[in-house]
C-alpha positions in Angstrom: -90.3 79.0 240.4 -88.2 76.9 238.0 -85.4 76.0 240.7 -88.0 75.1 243.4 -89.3 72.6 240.6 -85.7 71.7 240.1 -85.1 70.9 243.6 -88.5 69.2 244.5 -87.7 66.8 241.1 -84.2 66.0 242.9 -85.6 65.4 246.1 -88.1 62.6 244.4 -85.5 61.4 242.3 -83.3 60.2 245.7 -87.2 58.2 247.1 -86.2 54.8 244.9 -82.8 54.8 246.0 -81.6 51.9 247.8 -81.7 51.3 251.4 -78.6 51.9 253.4 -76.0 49.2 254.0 -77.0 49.5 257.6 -80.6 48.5 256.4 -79.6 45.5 255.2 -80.3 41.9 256.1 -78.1 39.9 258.3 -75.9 37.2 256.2 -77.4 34.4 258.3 -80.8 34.9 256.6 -82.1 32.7 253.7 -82.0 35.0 250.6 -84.0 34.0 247.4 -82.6 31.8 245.2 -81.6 34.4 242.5 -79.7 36.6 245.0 -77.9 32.8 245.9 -76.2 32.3 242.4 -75.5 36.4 242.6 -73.4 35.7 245.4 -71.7 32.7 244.1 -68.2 33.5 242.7 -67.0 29.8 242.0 -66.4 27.8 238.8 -68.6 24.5 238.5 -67.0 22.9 236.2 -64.3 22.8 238.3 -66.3 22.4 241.4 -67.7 19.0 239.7 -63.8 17.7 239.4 -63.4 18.7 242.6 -65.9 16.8 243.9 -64.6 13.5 242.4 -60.7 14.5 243.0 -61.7 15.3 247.1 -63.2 12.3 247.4 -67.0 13.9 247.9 -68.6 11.1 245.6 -67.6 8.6 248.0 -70.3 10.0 250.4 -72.0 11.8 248.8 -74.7 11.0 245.9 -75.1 14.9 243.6 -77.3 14.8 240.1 -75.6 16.1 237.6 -72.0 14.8 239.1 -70.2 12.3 237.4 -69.4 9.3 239.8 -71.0 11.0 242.9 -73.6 8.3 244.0 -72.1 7.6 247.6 -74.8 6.6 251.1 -72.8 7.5 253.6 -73.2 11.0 253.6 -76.6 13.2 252.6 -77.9 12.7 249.7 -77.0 16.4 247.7 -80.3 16.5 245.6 -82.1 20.0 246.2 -79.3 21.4 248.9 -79.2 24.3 246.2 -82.9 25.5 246.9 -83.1 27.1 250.0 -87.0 26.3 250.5 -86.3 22.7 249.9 -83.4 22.5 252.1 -83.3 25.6 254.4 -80.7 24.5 256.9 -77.0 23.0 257.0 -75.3 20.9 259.3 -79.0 21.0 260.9 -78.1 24.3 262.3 -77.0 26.7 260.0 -79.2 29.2 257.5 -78.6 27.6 253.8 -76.4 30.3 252.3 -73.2 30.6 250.0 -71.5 31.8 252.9 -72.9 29.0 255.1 -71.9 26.2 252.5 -68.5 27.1 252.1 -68.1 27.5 256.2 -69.5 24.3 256.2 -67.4 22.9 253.9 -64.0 24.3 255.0 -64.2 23.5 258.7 -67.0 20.8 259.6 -65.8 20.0 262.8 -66.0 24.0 263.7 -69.3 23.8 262.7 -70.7 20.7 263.9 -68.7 19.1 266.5 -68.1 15.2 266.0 -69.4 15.6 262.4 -68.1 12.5 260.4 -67.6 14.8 257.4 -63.9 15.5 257.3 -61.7 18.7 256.9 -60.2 18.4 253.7 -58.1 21.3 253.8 -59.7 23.1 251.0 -58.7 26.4 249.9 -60.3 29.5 249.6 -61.0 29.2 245.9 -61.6 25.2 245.9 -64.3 25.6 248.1 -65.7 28.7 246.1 -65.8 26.0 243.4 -67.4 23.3 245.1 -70.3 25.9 246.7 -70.9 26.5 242.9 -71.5 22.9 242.4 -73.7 22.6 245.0 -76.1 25.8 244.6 -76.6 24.9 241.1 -78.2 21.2 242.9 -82.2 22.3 242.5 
């Protein structure tokens, strides 16, 4: 009797375990905003030099960015909440992922996009995508 309570308290105990990775939700799909900064692996400070030292500021206006108060390019405000601003490069989910494909390659992304390839690496872009998920 005691082991088939044992083994019926084991079989409960597995009911609130999480789904399967193959249960999952594709990448593409806007997560809440919580699970955003989770996935963010960047340093803003450094993102925010970045941002003037790239030249973003020239196009770009950001709150919270020193200097970066360009018109030529979208205005940053709110591209960090996903209900606000639910799309990229008007055809791209807003994710972490999404931003720093975005910013990495435009022209993959968006053919004839004025925004230019700056050549940024892996980590440079992690820090700018920091930058710009923290813009609520």
């Amino acid at each position: 009797m005691a082991s088939a309570l044992g083994l019926a308290l084991l079989l409960l105990s597995g009911c609130g375990a999480s789904a399967p990775p193959s249960a999952a939700k594709p990448a593409d799909k806007a997560a809440p905003a919580n699970e955003a900064a989770a996935q963010v692996t960047g340093d803003a400070n450094n993102g925010r030099q970045l941002f003037a030292a790239k030249g973003c500021v020239a196009c770009h206006a950001a709150p919270g960015v020193p200097g970066a108060t360009g018109t030529i390019g979208p205005n940053l405000a709110g591209i960090g909440d996903r209900q606000k601003r639910p799309q990229l490069a008007g055809n791209l989910s807003n994710t972490p992922e999404n931003l720093k494909r975005w910013i990495k390659d435009p022209g993959a992304v968006k053919p004839g996009t004025t925004m230019p390839n700056l050549n940024l690496s892996d980590k440079e872009a992690d820090d700018l995508v920091a930058v710009l998920v923290a813009l609520r």
